[in-house]
C-alpha positions as CSV (number, residue, x, y, z in Angstrom):
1,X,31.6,65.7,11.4
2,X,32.4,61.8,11.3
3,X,30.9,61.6,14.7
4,X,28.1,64.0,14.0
5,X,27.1,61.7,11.4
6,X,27.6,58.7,13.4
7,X,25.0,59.7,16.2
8,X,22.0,60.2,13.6
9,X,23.2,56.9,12.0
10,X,22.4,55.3,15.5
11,X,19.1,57.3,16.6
12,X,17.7,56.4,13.6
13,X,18.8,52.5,14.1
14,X,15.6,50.3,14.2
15,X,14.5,49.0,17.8
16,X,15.3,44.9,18.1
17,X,12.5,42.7,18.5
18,X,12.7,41.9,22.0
19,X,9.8,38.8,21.8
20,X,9.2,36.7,18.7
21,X,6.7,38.0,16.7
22,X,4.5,37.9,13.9
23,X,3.8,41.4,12.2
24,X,3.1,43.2,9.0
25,X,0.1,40.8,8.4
26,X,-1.3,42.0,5.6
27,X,-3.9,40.9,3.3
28,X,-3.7,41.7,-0.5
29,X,-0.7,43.9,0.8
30,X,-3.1,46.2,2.6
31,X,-3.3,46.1,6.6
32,X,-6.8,45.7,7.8
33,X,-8.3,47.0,4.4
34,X,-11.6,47.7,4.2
35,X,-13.6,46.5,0.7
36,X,-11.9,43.7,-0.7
37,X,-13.0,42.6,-3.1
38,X,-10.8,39.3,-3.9
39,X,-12.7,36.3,-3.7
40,X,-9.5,34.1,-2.7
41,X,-7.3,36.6,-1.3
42,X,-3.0,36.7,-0.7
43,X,-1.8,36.6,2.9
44,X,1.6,37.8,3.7
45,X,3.4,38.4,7.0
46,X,6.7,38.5,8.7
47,X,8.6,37.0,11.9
48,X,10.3,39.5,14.0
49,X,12.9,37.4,16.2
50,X,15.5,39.3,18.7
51,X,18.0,36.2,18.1
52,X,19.5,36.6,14.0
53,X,19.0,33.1,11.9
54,X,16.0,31.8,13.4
55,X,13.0,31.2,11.2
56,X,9.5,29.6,11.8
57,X,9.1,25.6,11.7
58,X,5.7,25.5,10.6
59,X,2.8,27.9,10.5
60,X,-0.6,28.3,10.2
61,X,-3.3,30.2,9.1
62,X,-6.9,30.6,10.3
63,X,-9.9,32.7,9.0
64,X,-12.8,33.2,11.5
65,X,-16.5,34.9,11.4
66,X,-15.2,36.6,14.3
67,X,-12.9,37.1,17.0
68,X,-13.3,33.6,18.8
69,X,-11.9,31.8,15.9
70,X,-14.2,29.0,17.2
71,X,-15.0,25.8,15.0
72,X,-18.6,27.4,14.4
73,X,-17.1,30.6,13.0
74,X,-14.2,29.2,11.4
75,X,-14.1,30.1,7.4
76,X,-11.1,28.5,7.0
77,X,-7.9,26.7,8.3
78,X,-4.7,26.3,6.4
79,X,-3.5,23.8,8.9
80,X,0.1,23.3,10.0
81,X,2.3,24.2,7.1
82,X,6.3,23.7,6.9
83,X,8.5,26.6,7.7
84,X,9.8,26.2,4.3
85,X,6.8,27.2,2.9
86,X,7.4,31.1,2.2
87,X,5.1,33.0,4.9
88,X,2.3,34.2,2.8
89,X,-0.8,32.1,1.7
90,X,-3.7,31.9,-0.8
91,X,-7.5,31.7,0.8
92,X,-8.1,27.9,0.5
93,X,-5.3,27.4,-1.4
94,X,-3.2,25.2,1.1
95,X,-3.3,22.5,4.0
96,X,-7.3,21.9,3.6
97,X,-8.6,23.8,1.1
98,X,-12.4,23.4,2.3
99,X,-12.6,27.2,2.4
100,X,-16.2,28.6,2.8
101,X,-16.8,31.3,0.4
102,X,-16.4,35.1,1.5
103,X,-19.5,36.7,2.0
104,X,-20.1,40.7,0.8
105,X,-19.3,43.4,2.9
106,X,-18.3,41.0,5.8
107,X,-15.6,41.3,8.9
108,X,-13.4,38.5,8.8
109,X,-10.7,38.2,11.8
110,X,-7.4,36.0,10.4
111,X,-4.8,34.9,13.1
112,X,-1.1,33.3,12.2
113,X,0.2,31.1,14.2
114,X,4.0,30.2,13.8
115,X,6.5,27.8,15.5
116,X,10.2,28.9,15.2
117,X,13.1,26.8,15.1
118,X,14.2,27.7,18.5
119,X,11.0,25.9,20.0
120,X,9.1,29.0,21.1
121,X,5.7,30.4,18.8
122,X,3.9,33.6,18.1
123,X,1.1,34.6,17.3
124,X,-0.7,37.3,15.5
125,X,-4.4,38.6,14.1
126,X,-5.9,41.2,12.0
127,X,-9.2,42.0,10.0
128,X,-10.1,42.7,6.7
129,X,-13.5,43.6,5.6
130,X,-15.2,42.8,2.0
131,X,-16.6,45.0,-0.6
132,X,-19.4,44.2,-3.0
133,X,-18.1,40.8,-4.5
134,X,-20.9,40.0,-7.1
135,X,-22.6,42.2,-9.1
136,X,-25.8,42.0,-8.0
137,X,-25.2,43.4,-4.7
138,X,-24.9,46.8,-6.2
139,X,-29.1,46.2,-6.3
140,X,-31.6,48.4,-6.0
141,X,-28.5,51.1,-6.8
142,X,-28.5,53.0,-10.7
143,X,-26.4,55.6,-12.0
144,X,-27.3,59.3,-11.3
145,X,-26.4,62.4,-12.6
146,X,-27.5,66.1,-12.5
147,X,-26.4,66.8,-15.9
148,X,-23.4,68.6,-17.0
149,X,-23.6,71.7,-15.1
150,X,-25.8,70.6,-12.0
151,X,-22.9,69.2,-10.3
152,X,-23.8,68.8,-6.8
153,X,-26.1,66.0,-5.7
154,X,-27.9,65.6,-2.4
155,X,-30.5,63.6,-0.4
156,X,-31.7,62.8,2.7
157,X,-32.4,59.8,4.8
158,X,-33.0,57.8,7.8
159,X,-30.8,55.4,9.7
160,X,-32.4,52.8,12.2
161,X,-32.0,53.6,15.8
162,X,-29.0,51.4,17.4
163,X,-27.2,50.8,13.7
164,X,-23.3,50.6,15.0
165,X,-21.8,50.2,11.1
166,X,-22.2,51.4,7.9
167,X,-19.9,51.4,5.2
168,X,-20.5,54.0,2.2
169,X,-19.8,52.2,-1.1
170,X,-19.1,55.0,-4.3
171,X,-18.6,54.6,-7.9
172,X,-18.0,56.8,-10.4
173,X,-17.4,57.7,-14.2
174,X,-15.5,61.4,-13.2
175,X,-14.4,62.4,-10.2
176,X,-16.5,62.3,-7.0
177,X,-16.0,63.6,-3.2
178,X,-18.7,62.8,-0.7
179,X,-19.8,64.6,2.4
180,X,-22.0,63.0,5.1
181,X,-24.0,65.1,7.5
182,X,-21.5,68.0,6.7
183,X,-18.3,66.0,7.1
184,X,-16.1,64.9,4.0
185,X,-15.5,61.7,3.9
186,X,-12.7,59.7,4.0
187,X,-9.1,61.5,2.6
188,X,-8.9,60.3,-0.8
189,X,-8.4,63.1,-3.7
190,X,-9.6,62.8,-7.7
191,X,-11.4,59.4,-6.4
192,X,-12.2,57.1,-8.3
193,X,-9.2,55.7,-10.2
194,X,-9.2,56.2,-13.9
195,X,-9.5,53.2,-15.6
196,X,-10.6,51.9,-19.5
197,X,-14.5,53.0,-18.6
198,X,-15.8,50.4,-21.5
199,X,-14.0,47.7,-19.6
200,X,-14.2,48.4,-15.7
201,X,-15.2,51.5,-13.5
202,X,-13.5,51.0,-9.5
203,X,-15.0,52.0,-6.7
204,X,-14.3,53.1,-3.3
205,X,-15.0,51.8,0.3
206,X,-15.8,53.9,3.6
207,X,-16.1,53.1,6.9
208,X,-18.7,56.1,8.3
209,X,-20.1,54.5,11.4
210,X,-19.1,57.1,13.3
211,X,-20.5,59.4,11.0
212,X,-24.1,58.8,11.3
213,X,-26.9,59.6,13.3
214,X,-29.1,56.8,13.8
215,X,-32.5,57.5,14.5
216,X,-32.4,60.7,13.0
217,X,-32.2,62.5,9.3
218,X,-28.6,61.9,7.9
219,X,-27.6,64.0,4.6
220,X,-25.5,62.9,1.7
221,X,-24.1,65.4,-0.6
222,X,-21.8,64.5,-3.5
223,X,-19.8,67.1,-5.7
224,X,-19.2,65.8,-9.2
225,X,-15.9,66.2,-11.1
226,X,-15.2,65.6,-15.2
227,X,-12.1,63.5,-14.1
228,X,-11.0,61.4,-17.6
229,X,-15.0,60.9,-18.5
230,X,-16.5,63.8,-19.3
231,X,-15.9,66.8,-21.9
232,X,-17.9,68.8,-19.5
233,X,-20.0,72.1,-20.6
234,X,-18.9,74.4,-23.1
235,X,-15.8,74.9,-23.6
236,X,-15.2,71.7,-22.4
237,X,-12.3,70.2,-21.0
238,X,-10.1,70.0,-24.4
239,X,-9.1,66.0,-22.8
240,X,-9.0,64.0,-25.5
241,X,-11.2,61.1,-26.0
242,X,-13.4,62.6,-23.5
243,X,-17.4,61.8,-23.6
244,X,-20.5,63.8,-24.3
245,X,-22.1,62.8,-21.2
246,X,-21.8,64.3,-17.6
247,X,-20.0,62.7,-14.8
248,X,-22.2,60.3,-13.2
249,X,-22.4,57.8,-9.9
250,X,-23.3,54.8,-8.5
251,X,-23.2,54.2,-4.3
252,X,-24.5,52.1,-1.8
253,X,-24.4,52.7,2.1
254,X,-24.8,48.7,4.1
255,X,-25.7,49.7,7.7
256,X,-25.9,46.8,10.1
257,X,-25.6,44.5,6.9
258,X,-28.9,46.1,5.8
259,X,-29.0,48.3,2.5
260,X,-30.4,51.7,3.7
261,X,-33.1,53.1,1.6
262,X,-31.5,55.7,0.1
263,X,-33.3,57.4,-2.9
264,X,-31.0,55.1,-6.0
265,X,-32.6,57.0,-8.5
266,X,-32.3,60.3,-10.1
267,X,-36.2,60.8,-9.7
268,X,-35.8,59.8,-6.0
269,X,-35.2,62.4,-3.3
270,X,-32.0,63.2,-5.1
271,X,-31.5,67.1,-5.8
272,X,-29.3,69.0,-8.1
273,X,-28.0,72.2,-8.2
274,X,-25.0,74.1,-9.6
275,X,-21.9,73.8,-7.5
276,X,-19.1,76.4,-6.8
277,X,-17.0,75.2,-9.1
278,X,-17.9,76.2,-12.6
279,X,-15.6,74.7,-14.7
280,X,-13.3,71.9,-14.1
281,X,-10.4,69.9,-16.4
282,X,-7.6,68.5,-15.8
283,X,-5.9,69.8,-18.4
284,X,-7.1,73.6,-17.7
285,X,-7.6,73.2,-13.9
286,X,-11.1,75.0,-12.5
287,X,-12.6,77.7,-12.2
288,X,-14.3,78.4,-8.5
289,X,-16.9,81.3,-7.1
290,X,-17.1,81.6,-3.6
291,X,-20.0,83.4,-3.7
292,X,-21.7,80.4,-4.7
293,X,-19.9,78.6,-2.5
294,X,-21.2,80.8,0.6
295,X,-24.8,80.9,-0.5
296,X,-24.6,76.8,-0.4
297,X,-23.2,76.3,2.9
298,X,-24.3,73.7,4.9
299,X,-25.7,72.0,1.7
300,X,-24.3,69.3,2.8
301,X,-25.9,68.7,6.3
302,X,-29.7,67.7,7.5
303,X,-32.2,70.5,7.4
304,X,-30.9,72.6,4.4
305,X,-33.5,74.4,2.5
306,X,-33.0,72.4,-0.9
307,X,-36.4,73.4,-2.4
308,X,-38.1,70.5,-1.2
């Protein structure tokens, strides 16, 4: 048994670092996240070294416009920084702070550079992409809503031929899950966060480039949830401190770095109807009718008969 036990202790050893290296870069403890929304942002990374006890000299940081990190798309550059210094970093915060501000739902490309003690270097990049970082780029976007029982929402629109990136940008007081041309998207679950809704309401980013069609009709359909918002339709949800009013949302989809014109208002192109699930709590879990469920399939996807 001692031996046993011996042989899953060593196949479960970690491999040794065969090459310096720099890894885990992270940025706000998330690798390559995708809407940031920090204006000066933490940096934090580690040095993999196959030799024990050696640790870096000096580092530095760079953040570029893009992958050239050349002095025209340079945002910012930390400068050489003693090995002392713990290896994480504050956007403009150290070496020369001249940092140019981050821009809204930008790519930035960040590289760290590190000389060890031992005389040889490594080097390492990754990405992170903003969200929305000032309110007004939420504009020409309002809260919609079907009501308390009309619980799906859909609309249709058009994407410019050749668009190669779009990022869907939700909100929500409730619950939301959005599908795009038919796909869900993304993997999160009871999305958005619950917060204090008087004081902030999150929001979520997606990358869905690969899930539009451009030059053609794209759909979006969103399915509405009470979450920690709404009391919902008699009987309600029995949640206390719950409101009168029906989950609602707020989105934005950036293609190309251009809003697309997406119906923002609830007397836009936006439909409503009754969803398959007919009641919904957190307290009391739903209640869900398939048949409903089958007679709206595809409501999610271009060319459904909506009533239009």
């Amino acid at each position: 048994m001692a031996m046993m036990f011996a042989a899953i202790c060593v196949g479960f050893s970690p491999p040794a670092a065969t090459t310096p290296a720099i890894a885990d870069l992270r940025v706000e403890y998330l690798t390559n996240p995708l809407g940031l929304d920090a204006v000066r942002p933490r940096f934090t990374w580690r040095l993999h070294h196959p030799a024990r006890g050696v640790t870096l000299q000096s580092w530095r940081l760079r953040v570029s416009a893009d992958d050239t990190f050349a002095a025209t798309s340079l945002r910012w550059d930390s400068g050489p920084v003693g090995g002392a210094t713990p290896p994480s970093a504050v956007y403009g915060g150290v070496g020369r702070p001249g940092a140019a501000p981050l821009e809204s739902n930008t790519r930035y490309h960040w590289r760290v550079e590190g000389m060890l003690a031992d005389g040889s270097t490594a080097t390492s990049t990754a990405t992170f992409r903003t969200g929305l970082l000032n309110p007004g780029d939420w504009s020409p976007s309002a809260w919609i809503t079907g009501g308390l029982e009309a619980t799906l929402l859909r609309t249709e629109f058009a994407v410019p031929a050749g668009a190669t990136t779009a990022t869907l940008y939700v909100s929500g007081i409730g619950y939301f899950e959005a599908e795009l041309n038919g796909v869900k998207v993304g993997d999160h679950q009871l999305d958005v966060g619950w917060t204090d809704y008087t004081k902030r309401v999150y929001y979520s980013s997606f990358d869905v480039s690969a899930m539009l069609k451009p030059g053609s009709s794209n759909a979006l359909g969103v399915s509405l949830g009470n979450g920690w918002w709404s009391c919902g339709p008699s009987p309600g949800t029995t949640q206390p401190h719950c409101a009168a009013d029906p989950p609602q949302l707020r989105l934005l989809l950036v293609a190309d770095g251009v809003k697309t014109p997406l119906a923002y208002s609830a007397a836009g192109t936006w439909k409503a109807s009754k969803g398959p699930i007919t009641y919904n709590s957190l307290y009391n879990g739903e209640h869900y009718d398939a048949r409903v469920a089958a007679a709206l399939a595809g409501w999610s996807g271009a060319g459904f008969d909506d009533g239009t």
